[in-house]
NULOLO-240963 format. One record per residue (C-alpha): x negated, y negated, z negated; residue in three letters. Coordinates in steps of 0.5 Angstrom, whole numbers, padded with zeros to 4 digits, always signed. Layout:
XYZALA
...
END
This chain:
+0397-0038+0398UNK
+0398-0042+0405UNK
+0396-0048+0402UNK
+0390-0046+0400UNK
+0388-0043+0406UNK
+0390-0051+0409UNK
+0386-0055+0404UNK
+0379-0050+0405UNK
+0379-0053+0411UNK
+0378-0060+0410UNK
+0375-0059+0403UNK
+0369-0056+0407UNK
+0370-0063+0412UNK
+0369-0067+0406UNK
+0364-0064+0403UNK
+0360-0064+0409UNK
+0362-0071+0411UNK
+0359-0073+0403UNK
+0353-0069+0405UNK
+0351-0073+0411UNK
+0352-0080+0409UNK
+0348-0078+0402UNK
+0342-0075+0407UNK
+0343-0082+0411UNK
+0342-0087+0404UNK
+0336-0083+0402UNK
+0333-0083+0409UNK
+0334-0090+0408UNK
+0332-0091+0402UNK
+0325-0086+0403UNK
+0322-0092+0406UNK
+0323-0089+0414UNK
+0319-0095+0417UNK
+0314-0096+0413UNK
+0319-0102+0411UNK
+0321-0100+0403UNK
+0314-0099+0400UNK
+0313-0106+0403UNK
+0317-0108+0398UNK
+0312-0108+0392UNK
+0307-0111+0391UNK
+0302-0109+0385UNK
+0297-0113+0381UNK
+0291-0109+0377UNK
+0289-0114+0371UNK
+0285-0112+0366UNK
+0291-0113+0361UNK
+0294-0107+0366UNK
+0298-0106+0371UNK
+0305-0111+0373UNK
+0308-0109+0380UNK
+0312-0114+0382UNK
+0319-0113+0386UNK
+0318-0117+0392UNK
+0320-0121+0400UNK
+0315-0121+0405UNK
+0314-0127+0409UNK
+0310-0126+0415UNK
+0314-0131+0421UNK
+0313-0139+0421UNK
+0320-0139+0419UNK
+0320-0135+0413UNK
+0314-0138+0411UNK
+0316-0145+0411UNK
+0323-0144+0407UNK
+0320-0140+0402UNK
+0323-0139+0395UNK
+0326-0146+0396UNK
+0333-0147+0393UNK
+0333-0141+0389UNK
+0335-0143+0381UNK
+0332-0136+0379UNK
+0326-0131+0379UNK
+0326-0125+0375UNK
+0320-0125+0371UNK
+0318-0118+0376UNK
+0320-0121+0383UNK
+0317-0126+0388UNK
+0316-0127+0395UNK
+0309-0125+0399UNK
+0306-0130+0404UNK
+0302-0126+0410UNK
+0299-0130+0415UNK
+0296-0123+0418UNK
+0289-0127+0418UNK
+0285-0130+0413UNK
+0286-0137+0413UNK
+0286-0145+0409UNK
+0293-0145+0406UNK
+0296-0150+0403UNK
+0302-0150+0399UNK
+0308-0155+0396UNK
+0314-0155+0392UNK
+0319-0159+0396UNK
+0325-0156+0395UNK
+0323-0151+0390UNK
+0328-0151+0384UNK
+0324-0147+0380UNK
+0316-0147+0377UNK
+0312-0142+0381UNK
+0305-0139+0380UNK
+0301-0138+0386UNK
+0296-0133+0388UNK
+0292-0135+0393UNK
+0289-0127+0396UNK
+0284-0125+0400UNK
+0286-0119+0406UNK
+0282-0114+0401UNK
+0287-0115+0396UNK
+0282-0119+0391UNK
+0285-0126+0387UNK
+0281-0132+0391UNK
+0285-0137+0386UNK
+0290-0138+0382UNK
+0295-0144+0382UNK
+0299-0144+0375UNK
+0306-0147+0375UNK
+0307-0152+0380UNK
+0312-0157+0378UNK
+0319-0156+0382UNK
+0320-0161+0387UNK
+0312-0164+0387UNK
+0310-0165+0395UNK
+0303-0165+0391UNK
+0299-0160+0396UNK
+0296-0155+0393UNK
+0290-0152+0397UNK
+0287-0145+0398UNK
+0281-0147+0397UNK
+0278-0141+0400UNK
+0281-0138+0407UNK
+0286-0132+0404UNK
+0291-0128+0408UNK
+0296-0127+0403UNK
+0300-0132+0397UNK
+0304-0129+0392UNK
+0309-0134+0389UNK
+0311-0131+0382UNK
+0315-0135+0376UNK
+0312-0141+0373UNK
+0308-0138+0367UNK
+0307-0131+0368UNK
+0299-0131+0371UNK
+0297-0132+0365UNK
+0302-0127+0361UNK
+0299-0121+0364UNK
+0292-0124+0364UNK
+0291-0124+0372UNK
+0284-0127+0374UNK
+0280-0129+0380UNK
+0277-0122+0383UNK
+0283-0118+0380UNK
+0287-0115+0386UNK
+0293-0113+0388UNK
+0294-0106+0392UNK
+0300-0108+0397UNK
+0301-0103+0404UNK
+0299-0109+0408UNK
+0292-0111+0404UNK
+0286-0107+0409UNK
+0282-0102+0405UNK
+0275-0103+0404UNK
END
């Protein structure tokens, strides 16, 4: 009986120990912050609907290193440049390991141009051609797998509702 008596007390102190740190990992995960749902980025085809898993890259430095070095994408992730305003662009794929297609959009989410597999390791530039706010680089290939065209649109917290 006196150990029993012993262990409620810790039991409980555990148990409320677990009960915090659990409460502190949803909290995290819930998207305090605004941060967590910017990590999906959704292109609406006529095909269907194909979110992406995706890194933001919003700072001269992100920009500039990009998806560079990397030896895989999985077919359902990519990096999301946001230059905060609309602008010319201009891409290369020095460094970059693996092919990429790239989505050059405008700050309503609306598919301006599409780039479809750029050759790794190429210093060819590969322009824009209209100001957009945002590129979404995305495995070689799967623009036209999922039926992606100019004027579909990608829904992100970022992009401006009209």
């Amino acid at each position: 009986m006196i150990f029993s008596h012993l262990a409620r007390p810790a039991l409980m102190a555990a148990r409320m120990a677990f009960a915090l740190v659990a409460l502190a990992v949803l909290s995290a995960c819930s998207g305090a912050g605004g941060t967590a749902s910017e990590d999906r980025a959704v292109l609406h085809t006529a095909s269907g609907d194909y979110a992406f898993s995706i890194e933001i890259a919003d700072d001269r430095e992100e920009r500039a290193k990009g998806l560079m070095f990397r030896t895989e994408l999985k077919p359902d992730a990519g990096m999301l440049f946001d230059y905060g305003t609309e602008q010319l662009t201009s891409f290369w794929m020095q460094n970059t390991l693996i092919p990429l297609d790239m989505i050059f959009i405008g700050a309503d989410g609306v598919v301006k141009n599409i780039h479809v597999n750029a050759r790794p390791l190429d210093t060819t530039s590969i322009p824009s051609g209209v100001p957009v706010r945002f590129v979404l680089e995305i495995p070689g290939g799967r623009s036209p797998e999922i039926g992606l065209k100019v004027g579909d649109r990608m829904d992100h917290p970022r992009v401006v509702k009209p």
